[in-house]
N, C-alpha and C positions, 0 to 999 in steps of 0.2 A: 441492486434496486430493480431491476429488469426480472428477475426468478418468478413477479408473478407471472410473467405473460408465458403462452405456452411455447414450449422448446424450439416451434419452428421460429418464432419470432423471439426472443427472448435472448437466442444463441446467435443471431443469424445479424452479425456487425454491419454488412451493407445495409441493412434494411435500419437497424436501430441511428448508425449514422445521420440518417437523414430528418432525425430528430431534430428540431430548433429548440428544443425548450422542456426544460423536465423541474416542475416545481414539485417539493416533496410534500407529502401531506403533514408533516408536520408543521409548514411555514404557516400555513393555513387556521384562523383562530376559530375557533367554536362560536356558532351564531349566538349573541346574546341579544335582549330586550332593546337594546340601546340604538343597535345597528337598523331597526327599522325606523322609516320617516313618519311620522302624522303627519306629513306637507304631500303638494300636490310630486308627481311620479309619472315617468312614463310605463305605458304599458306593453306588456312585449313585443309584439307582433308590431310596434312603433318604433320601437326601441331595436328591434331585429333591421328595420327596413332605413334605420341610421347609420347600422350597421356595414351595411351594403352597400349602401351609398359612401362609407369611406371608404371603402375596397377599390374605387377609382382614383382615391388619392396614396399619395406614397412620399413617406419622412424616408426612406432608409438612408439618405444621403446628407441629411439634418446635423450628423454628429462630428461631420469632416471641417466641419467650418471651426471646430475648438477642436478636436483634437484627431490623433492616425492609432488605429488599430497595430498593437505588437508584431514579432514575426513570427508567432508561434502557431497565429489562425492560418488554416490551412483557405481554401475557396468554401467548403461548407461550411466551416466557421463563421468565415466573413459573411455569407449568403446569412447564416440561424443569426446571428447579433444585429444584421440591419435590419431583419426583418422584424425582429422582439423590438427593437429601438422604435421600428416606425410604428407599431400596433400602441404601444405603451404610449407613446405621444397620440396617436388618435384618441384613446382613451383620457387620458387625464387632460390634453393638450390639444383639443379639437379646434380650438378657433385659432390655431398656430402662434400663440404669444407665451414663449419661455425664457429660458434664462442659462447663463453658458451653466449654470450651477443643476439648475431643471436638467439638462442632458446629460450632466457627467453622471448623477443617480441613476439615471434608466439604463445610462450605458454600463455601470457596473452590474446594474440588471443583469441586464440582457449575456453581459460577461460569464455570471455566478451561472447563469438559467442553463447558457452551451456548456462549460467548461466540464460542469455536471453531468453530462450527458458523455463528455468526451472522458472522463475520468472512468467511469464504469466502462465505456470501450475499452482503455487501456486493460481494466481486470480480464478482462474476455479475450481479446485480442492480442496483446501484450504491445513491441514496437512499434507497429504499426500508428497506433494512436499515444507514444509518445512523448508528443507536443501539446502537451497541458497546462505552463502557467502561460494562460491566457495575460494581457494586461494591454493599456491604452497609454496613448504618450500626447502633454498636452502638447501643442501647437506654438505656445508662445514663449514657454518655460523648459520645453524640451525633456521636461520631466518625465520617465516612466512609471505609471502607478500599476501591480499587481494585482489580480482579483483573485480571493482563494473562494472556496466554497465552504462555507461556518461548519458543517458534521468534520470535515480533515485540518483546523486548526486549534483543535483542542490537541489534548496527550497524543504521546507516538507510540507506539506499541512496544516500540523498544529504548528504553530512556536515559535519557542523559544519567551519568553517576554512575560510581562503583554499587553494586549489586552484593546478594549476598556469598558465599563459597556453595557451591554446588547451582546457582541458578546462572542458564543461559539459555540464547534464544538463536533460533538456526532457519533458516530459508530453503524450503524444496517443496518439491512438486507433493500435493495429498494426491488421497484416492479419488480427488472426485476430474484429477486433470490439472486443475489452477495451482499456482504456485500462492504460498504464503507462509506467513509466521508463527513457530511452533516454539514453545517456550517449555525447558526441562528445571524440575525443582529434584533435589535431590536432599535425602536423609540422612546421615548415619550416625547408628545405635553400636553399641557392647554387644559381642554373638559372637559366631561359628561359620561367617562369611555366606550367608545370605543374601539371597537378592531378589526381589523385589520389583513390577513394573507395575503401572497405575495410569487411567485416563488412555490406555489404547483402546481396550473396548476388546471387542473381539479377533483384532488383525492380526492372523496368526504372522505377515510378515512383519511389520512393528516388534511382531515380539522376537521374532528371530533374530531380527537386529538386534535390540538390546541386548539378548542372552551372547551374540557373537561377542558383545563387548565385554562383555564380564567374565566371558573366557580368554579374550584377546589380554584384560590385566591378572587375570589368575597366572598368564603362561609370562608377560612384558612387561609386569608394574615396578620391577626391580631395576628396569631399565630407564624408569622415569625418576622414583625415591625409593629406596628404603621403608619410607613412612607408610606406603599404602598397604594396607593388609587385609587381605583377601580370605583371612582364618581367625579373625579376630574381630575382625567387625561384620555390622548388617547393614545393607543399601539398600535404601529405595527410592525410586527413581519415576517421579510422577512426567507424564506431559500433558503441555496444555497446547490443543488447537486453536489460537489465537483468531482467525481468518472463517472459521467454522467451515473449510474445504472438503474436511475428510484427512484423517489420520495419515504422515508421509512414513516412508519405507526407509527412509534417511537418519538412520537412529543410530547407527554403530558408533562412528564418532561422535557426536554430542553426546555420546552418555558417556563415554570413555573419559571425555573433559570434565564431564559433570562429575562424575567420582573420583576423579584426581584431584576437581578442584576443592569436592570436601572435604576428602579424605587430608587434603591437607593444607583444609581452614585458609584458602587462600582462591579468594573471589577473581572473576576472569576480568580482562578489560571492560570497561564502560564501554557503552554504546559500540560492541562487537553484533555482530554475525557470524556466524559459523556457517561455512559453506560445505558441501563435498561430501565425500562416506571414505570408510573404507571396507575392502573385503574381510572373511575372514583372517585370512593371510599375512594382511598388511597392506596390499596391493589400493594405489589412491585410484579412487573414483572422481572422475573429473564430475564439473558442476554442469548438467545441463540447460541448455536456451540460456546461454551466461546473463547474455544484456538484460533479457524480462528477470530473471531472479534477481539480478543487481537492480531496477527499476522498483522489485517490490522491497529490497533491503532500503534502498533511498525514503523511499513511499513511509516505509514504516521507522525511519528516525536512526538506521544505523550509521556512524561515522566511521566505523572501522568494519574491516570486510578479514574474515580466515579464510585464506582462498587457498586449493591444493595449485600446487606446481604445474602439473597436467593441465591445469585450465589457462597457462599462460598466454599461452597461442591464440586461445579464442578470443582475447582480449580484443583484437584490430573488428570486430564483429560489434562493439561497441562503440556507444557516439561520447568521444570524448569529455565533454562537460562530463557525461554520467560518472566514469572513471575518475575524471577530477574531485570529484565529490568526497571520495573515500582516501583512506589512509590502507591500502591493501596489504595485509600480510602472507605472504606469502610458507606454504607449510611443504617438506620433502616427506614425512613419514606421521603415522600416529604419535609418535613421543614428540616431535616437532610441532604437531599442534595444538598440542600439551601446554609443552614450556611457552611457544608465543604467546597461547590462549591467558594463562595466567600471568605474562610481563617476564619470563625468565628467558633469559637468551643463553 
């Protein structure tokens, strides 16, 4: 949501941080006939000097009386929500007469308006920002209520239910820096073992990967089944940049799963991720900046995590909930993430 502004501002998290409030122009309805008055109106320059005149009064402290701010607001948190609180009450609630019900509205306000702001940090920044479910706890019932922001509780990018054979969805860094979610469809036809890549574009490393993989089962498929056949059949092997990042270099493994998994008609876990690479070789590539990749696998709906061996260690670099979250499996080699990929132990 920030890409219009230019790079120095746009990229530059202290400064965006200091945001209270980012309403999207979609919330926004289109002026129609209706909305204007034929009654009397103030006029601006009236209306400005009303304005000003609340500027010496201050609600920020209005919302403590029903309910306590979560522990997930940081201090500018707390600072962008009282101050959204007390503007929206000047506004709608000038002559100061509301209602415990009046305040919990503005305060989910005010909630959706920061948390917004804090959530596109997290894209940029990655840990650092986090601490994003915002929520308010009442006073008298002790009750915790959550506020999400309406664009991230629709679909997850990666979704509940078994999938088809050949389709899966993997988490690593694109070309443009940020991590995200890249989702691989795969074909196969009757032929002469053929292979096929689709939806990289131009990346001559994308491609490099892929091909390593389909050299890696030309030379190791026989160490996974028998079934796979490299002289007999044709693959192709679409990706989609889910995140629009920029194409990732992370291809070797999730294609290798992706044509095992079709080649032998048997779809991978639900709600997986597939983490990691591997070399030519064989050799595991661990996952880099574990937590933020694990934070966008969360973000985007995964409950099970392919994790290589290698990346165990950096586990303790993670904040526990996060790791609770998941069901991790863990992988020693490419035919190992094979078999867990698809539920074969």
């Amino acid at each position: 949501m920030f890409e219009p502004f230019p790079e120095e501002m746009g990229m530059d998290t202290a400064f965006l941080d200091r945001i209270h409030c980012y309403l999207p122009g979609w919330e926004i309805p289109k002026y129609r006939p209706d909305f204007f008055t034929d009654d009397y109106g103030f006029i601006t320059d009236y209306f400005a000097e009303i304005m000003r005149e609340l500027r010496k009064e201050s609600f920020t402290d209005v919302h403590e009386k029903y309910f306590k701010l979560g522990n997930q607001l940081n201090q500018r948190d707390t600072i962008a929500v009282k101050k959204t609180v007390s503007g929206m009450i000047k506004l709608i609630y000038p002559h100061g007469e509301y209602t415990k019900q009046d305040i919990e509205k503005i305060l989910k306000f005010a909630l959706e308006m920061r948390r917004r702001v804090k959530e596109q940090l997290k894209k940029i920044g990655g840990m650092e920002f986090y601490d994003v479910n915002f929520s308010y706890i009442d006073n008298e019932t002790f009750e915790e209520e959550y506020v999400p922001v309406p664009e991230q509780s629709g679909g997850t990018l990666i979704p509940d239910g078994i999938g088809k054979p050949g389709h899966l969805y993997t988490v690593s860094r694109g070309s443009s820096g940020m991590i995200g979610v890249f989702k691989l469809e795969t074909q196969m036809t009757s032929g002469n073992g053929k292979f096929e890549r689709t939806g990289i574009g131009s990346n001559s490393k994308a491609k490099e990967a892929m091909d390593n993989a389909y050299k890696y089962l030309k030379a190791n498929s026989k160490n996974i089944s028998g079934n796979i056949s490299t002289t007999t059949k044709d693959y192709l092997v679409h990706v989609q940049d889910l995140n629009g990042i920029g194409m990732t270099m992370k291809l070797t493994l999730p294609t290798i799963i992706a044509i095992c998994s079709v080649a032998l008609k048997k779809p991978v876990l639900s709600s997986l991720a597939v983490l990691g690479d591997i070399s030519i070789g064989g050799t595991l590539i661990k996952v880099e900046e574990l937590a933020n990749t694990l934070q966008v696998c969360q973000d985007s709906g995964a409950k099970k995590v392919l994790l290589p061996l290698t990346s165990a260690a950096d586990l303790g670099t993670v904040p526990p909930e996060l790791v609770g979250s998941f069901n991790l499996i863990f992988y020693k080699s490419a035919e190992d993430a094979v078999f867990k990929a698809l539920g074969a132990e």
